[in-house]
N, C-alpha and C positions, 0 to 999 in steps of 0.2 A: 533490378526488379524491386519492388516495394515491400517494404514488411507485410506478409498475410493476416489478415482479421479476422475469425467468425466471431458473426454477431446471431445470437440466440435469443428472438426476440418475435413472441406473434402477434403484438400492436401493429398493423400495417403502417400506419402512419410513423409511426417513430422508427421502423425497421428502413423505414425509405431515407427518413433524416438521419440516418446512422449510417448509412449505407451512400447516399449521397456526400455529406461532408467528410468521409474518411477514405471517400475514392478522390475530391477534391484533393487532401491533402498528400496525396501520392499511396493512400495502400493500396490493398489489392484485396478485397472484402468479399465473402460471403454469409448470404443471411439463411437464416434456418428459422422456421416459425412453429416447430414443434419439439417437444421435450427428447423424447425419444431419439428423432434424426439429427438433433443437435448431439446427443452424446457421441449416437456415430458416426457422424462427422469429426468431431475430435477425436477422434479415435482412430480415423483410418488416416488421418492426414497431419501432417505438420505446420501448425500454426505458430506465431509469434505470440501472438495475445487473443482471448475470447474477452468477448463483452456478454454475461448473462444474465438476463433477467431471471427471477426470481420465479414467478407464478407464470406456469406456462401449461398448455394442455400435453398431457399424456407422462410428464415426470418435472417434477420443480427446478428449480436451478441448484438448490440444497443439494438433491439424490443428485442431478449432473455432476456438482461439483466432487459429492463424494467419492461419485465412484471413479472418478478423475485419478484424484488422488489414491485412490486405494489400488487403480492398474497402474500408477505409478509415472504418469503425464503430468509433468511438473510446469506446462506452458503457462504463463501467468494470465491470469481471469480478472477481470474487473466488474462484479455484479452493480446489477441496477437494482436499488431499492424505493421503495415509497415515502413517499415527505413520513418526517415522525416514526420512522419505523427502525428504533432504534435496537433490537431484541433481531431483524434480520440482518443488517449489519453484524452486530455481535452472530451471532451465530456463521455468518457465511466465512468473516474471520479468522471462526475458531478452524471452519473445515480447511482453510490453506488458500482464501482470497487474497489476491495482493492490493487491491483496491478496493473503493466503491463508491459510485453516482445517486445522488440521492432525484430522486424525480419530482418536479418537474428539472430540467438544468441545460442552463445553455452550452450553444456550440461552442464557445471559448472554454468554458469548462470541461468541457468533453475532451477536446483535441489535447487540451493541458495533460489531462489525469492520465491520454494514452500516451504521450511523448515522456511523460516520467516514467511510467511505469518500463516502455519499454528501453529506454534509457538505461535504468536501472539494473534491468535485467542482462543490457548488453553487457557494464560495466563490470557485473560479476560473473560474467561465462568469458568475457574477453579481455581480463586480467587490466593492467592501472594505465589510466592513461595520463598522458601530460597533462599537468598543470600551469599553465604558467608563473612566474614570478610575482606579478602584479596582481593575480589575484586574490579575493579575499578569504582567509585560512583560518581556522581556528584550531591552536591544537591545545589538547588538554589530554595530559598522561598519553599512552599510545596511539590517539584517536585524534585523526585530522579532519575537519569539519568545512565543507567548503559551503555556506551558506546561497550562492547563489548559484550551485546549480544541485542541492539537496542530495550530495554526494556526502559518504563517510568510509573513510581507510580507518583502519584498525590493523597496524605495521605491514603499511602498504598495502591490503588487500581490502577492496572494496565491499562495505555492508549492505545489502539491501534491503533498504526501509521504503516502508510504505510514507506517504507525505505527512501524513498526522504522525505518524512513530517519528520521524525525522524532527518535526517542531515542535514536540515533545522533548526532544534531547536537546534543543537547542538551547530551549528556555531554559533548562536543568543545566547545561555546563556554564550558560552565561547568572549561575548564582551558584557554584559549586558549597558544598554543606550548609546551604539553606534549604529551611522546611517549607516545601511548595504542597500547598492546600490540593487540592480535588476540584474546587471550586475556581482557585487560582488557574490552573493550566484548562477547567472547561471554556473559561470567560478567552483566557488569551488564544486558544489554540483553535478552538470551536467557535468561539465567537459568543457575545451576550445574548442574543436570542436564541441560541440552541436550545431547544426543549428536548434533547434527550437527557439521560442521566445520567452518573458517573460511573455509571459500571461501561459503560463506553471508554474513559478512561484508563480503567483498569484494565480492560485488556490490549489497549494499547500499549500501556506500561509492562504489562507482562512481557508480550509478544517484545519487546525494548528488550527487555532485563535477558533472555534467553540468548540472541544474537549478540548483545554485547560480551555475555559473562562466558560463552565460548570462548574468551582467552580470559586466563585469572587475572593476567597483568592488567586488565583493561579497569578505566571506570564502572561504578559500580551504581546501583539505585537500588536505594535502600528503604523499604514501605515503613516510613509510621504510623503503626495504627492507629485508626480513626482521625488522622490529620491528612496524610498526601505522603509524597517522596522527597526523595533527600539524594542528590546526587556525592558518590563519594570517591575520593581520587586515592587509590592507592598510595602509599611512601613506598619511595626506593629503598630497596635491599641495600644495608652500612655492609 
């Protein structure tokens, strides 16, 4: 049987394109088009992943999400946001999102961000899987870095990063004690058109710095102010 979906979404049109391509790819979807019956839908049932939109009739995606997390349904969520709306991102983030789609966005986009996410999620409830030899590794101090499938170990147990936290560390271990700007990792990570800000950033780098520095042994990132970060590799204990 296929990974389960709810999609919380009262656009009809996009609830149908959500709902159509992600039964194409083998889930097993349901849509919910109001605030309310979407929370209790996740609530009474066992999902893999929720896809929620933001502004919905009868409770936002914000209040779903929070009270998500507050009864303690840790299922992973990927909110939809509006072109430019860089303050609901950050904010859906901070409540414990593991994603998010910015709107308009296509189907290759879409299908990508849920195959990571629930990827991810496998990887850290269903302990380390093989690697092979041949592929591409990167290790720096404790932390194994497999660039092409956005996985990270940290002595053998797998991190879950969100896709921007992940390429955020990449760029930071492939310059270890260089000072990367704000502006640096918006241009490479987000792209030169991004018109949001660097407090987008910043909580990127945070939400980083927490899941890495749960082990002391591990690399470190370290903020300069009013410049950027500084990735930094512990020395071995003489």
């Amino acid at each position: 049987m296929g990974k389960k979906i709810l999609v919380i979404e009262d656009e009809p049109t996009l609830a149908r394109l959500l709902s159509y391509n992600l039964t194409q790819e083998g889930y097993e979807t349901k849509v919910v088009d109001h605030g309310g019956e979407g929370l209790q839908a996740a609530m009474q049932n066992v999902y893999d992943l929720i896809i929620l939109d933001i502004m919905l009739p009868g409770m936002n995606g914000f209040e779903i999400l929070s009270k998500l997390r507050q009864k303690g349904n840790r299922a992973p969520v990927i909110i939809l946001t509006a072109r430019n709306a860089e303050e609901e991102v950050v904010q859906g983030l901070g409540l414990g999102a593991d994603d998010y789609i910015t709107k308009p966005f296509g189907v290759a986009e879409l299908l990508a961000r849920v195959s990571a996410v629930l990827r991810r999620t496998q990887a850290d409830e269903g302990g380390v899987e093989h690697h092979p030899a041949s592929e591409k590794v990167i290790r720096i101090g404790e932390l194994l870095i497999y660039p092409e499938k956005y996985e990270v170990l940290l002595e053998g147990e797998p991190i879950p990063l969100r896709p921007k936290e992940f390429e955020v560390l990449l760029y930071l271990v492939q310059r270890p004690g260089v000072v990367v700007t704000r502006d640096d990792l918006m241009n490479i990570v987000w792209g030169f058109d991004y018109i949001g800000g660097q407090r987008t950033v910043d909580v990127h780098v945070s939400s980083l710095r927490k899941k890495l520095e749960m082990n002391q042994q591990s690399v470190q990132i370290d903020a300069i102010r009013g410049v950027g970060y500084k990735l930094v590799v512990p020395q071995p204990k003489k």
